[in-house]
C-alpha positions in Angstrom: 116.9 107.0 111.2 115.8 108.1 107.5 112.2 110.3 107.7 109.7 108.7 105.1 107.4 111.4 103.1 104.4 111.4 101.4 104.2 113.1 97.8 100.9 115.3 97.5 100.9 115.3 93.5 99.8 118.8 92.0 99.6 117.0 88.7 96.7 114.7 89.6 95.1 116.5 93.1 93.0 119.5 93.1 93.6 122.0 96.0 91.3 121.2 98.6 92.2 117.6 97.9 96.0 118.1 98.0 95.2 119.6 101.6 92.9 117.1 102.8 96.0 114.3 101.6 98.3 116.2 103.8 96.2 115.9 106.8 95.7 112.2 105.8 99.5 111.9 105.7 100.1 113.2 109.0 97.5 111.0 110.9 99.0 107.8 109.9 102.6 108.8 110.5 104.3 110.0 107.7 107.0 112.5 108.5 106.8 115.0 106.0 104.9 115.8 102.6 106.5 117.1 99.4 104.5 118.6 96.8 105.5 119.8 93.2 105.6 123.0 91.7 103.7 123.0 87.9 101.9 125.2 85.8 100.7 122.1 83.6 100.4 118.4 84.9 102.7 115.6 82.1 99.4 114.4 80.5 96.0 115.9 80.5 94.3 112.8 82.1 96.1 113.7 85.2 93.8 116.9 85.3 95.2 119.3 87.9 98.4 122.0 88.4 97.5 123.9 90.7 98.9 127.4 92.2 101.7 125.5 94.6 101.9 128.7 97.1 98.1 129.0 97.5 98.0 125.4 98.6 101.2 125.8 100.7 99.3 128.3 102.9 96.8 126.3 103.1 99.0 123.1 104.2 100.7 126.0 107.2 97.2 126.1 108.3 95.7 122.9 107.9 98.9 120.5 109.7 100.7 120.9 112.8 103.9 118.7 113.0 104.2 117.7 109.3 107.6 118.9 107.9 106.3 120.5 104.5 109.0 120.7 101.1 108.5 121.6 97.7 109.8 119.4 95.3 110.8 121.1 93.2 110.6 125.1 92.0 112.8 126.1 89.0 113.0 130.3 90.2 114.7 130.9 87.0 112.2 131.5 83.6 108.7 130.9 84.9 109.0 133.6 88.1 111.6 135.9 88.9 113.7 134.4 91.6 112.9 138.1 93.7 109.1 137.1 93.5 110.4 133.8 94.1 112.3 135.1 97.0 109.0 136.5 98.3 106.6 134.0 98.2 109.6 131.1 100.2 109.7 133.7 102.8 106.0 134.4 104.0 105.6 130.6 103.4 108.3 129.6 105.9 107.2 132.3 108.1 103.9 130.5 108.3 105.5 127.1 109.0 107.6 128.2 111.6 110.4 126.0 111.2 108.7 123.0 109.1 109.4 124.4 105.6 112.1 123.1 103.4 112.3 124.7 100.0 113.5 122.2 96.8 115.3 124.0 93.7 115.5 122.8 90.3 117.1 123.4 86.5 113.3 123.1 85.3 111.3 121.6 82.6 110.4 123.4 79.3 106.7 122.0 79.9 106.1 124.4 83.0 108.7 127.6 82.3 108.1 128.0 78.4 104.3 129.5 79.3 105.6 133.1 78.9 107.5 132.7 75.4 110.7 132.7 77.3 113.7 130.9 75.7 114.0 127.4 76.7 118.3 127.3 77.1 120.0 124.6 77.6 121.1 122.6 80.4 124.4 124.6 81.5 122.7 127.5 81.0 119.8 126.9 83.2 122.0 125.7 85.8 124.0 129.0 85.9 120.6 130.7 86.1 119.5 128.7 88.7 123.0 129.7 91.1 122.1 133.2 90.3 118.7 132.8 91.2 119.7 131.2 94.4 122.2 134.3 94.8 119.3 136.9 94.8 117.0 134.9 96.9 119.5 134.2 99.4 120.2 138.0 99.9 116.9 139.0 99.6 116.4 136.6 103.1 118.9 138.8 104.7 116.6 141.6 105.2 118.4 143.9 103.6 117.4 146.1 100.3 118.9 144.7 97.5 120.6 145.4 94.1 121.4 143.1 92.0 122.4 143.3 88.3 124.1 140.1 87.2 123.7 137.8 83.8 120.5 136.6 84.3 118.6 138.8 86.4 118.1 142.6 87.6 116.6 143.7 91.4 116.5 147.3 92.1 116.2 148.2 95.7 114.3 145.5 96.9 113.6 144.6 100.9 111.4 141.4 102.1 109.4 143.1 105.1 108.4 139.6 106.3 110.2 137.0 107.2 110.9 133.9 108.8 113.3 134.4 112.3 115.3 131.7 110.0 115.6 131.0 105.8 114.7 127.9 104.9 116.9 125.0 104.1 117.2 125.2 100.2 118.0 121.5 98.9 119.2 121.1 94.9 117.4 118.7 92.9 120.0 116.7 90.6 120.1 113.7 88.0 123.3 114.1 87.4 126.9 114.1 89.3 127.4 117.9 87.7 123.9 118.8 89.3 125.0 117.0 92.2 128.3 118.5 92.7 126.9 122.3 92.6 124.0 120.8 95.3 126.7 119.9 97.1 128.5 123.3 96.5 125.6 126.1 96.8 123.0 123.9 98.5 122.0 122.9 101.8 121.0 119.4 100.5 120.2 117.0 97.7 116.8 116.0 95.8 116.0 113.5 93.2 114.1 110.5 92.2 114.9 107.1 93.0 117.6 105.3 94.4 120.3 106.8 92.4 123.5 105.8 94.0 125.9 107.8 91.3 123.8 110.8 92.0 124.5 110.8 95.8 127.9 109.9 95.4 128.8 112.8 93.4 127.1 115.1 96.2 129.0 113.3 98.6 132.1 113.8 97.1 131.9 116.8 96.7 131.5 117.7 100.6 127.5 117.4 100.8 126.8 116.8 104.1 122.2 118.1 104.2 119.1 115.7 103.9 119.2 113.8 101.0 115.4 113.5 99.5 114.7 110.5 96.6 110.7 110.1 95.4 109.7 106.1 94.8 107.1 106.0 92.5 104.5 103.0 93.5 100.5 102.5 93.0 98.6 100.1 95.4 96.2 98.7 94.4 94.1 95.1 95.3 95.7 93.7 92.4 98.8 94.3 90.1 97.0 94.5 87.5 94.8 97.4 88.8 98.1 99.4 89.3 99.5 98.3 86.1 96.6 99.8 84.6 96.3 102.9 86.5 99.8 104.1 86.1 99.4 103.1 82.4 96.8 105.7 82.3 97.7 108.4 84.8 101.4 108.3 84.8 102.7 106.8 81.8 105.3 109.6 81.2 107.2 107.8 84.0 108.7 105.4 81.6 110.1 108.5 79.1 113.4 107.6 78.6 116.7 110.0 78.9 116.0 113.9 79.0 112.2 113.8 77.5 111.0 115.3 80.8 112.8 118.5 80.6 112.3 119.0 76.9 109.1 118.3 76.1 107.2 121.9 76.4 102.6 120.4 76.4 101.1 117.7 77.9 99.8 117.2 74.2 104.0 116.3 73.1 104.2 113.9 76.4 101.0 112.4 75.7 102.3 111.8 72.0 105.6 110.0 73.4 103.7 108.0 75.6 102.3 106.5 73.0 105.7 104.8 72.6 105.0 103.2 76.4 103.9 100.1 76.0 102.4 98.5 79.4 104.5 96.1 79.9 107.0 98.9 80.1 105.4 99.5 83.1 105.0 96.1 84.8 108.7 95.5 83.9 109.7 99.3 85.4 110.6 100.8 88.5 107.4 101.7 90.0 106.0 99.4 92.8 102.7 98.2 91.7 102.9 95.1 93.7 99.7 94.9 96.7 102.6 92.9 99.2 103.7 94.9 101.8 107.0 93.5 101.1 107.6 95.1 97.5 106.7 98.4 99.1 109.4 97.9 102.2 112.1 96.5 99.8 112.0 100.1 97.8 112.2 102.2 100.7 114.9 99.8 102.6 117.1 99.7 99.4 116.8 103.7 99.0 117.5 104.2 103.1 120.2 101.4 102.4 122.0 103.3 99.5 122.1 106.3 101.7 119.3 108.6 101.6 117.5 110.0 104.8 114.1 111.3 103.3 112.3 108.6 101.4 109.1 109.7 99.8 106.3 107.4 98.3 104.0 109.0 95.3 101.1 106.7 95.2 100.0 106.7 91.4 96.3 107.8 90.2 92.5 108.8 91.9 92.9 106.5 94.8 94.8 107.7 97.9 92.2 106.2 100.6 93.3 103.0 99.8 96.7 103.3 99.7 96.9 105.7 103.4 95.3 102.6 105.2 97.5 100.0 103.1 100.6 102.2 104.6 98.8 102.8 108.1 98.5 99.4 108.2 101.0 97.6 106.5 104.1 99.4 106.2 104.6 102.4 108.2 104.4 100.0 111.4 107.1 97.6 110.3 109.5 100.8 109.5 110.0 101.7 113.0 
């Protein structure tokens, strides 16, 4: 049976609230949490980024069943993937076996912050393999020398770690980005029900957990969730690549001007208060072939929407 997740949102939670969401999650039922990795949130009104491996100690500490993920880190520009290395090693030895770490290609928005060149698509990809090369030797114990393309390590040894390295699972929008998951990855992650993504990664001999994030806001009415993804998460309806380019929240705010809102009644976030819209999104993603469905409830309100779920949907997914 598919494992349904919870998305604690960096871009719109503080730390102590991201933690106190994760307990939340795990007391009505949810499976796991995943929580992103940014240095900025899209848009300024979402109001938060915080440090993602502060909070993920605190998440070790604070749950005790909850299966924990990051969706996603880009170990490529922003941090060196040894530091990266580092950092997913103490954290999983925290969790003890409940910590899965999610890779991705990047956005200029979070990895530009340190004047680094911005390269395109390909390229990031090939510095995300090598990236994944380092960290994977660095979880070996050993001490390490590296000099590749991308990166240089000079006798480095991780002292602490996990008995076991974590799963790492490959984010992908695209059947390229899919077939290296497949290749170098010990799953898939993306967003939505993407059928053509998890194909690809199928075809290519992926056989890990497959992740996809729904997007949905309850709230009493559909207009109240209209409204507040309007607001909070209007970068949602950016079309093609705009996500990875863009480099401030000031640029996203500026094409999200563009969004009009009945982009986002007509779009493919849930904002419907029936239990049934909610159900249909996660049945149709579990139906296309994904085990670990993840909801990100939209804007300032999580209370309502953990006792919507307690009580509405979580039940009838068993």
């Amino acid at each position: 049976m598919a494992k349904l997740g919870y998305t604690l949102s960096s871009e719109e939670h503080g730390p102590n609230d991201l933690v106190d969401n994760a307990r939340r999650a795990e007391a009505v039922g949810f499976d796991f949490v995943s929580i992103s990795d940014h240095f900025h949130p899209w848009i300024s009104q979402q109001g938060n980024a915080p440090f993602v491996w502060s909070v993920l100690g605190a998440l070790a500490e604070a749950t005790d069943d909850l299966e924990v993920g990051v969706g996603v880190t880009c170990p490529t520009v922003r941090i060196h993937p040894a530091i990266v290395a580092q950092a997913v090693a103490t954290t999983a030895a925290m969790f003890d076996g409940r910590f899965t770490f999610g890779v991705g290609t990047g956005e200029n928005l979070n990895e530009h912050v340190l004047g680094d060149r911005w390269p395109e698509h390909d390229v990031r990809l090939e510095m995300l393999e090598e990236a994944m090369t380092v960290m994977e030797a660095l979880w070996e114990g050993d001490t390490v020398s590296h000099r590749g393309t991308h990166y240089t390590v000079e006798n480095a040894r991780l002292y602490t770690l996990p008995a076991e390295p974590p799963p790492v699972v490959v984010s992908a929008f695209g059947p390229k980005t899919a077939r290296m998951a497949a290749e170098r990855g010990d799953g898939l992650w993306t967003v939505g029900p993407r059928e053509d993504v998890l194909e690809a990664y199928e075809d290519a001999g992926g056989e890990g957990p497959t992740y996809t994030q729904l997007d949905v806001c309850y709230a009493e009415t559909e207009d109240e969730a209209v409204d507040t993804v309007y607001e909070h998460w209007p970068n949602t309806a950016l079309p093609g690549e705009l996500s990875q380019e863009l480099p401030t929240p000031a640029h996203f705010e500026q094409a999200a001007t563009m969004v009009e809102r009945e982009d986002v009644a007509e779009g493919s976030t849930v904002t419907s208060p029936e239990p049934e819209a909610h159900l249909e999104s996660i049945r149709e993603a579990i139906d296309v072939g994904y085990d670990h469905v993840y909801v990100h409830q939209i804007g300032p309100d999580q209370d309502s929407f953990f006792e919507f779920y307690d009580e509405e949907v979580l039940a009838e997914l068993e």
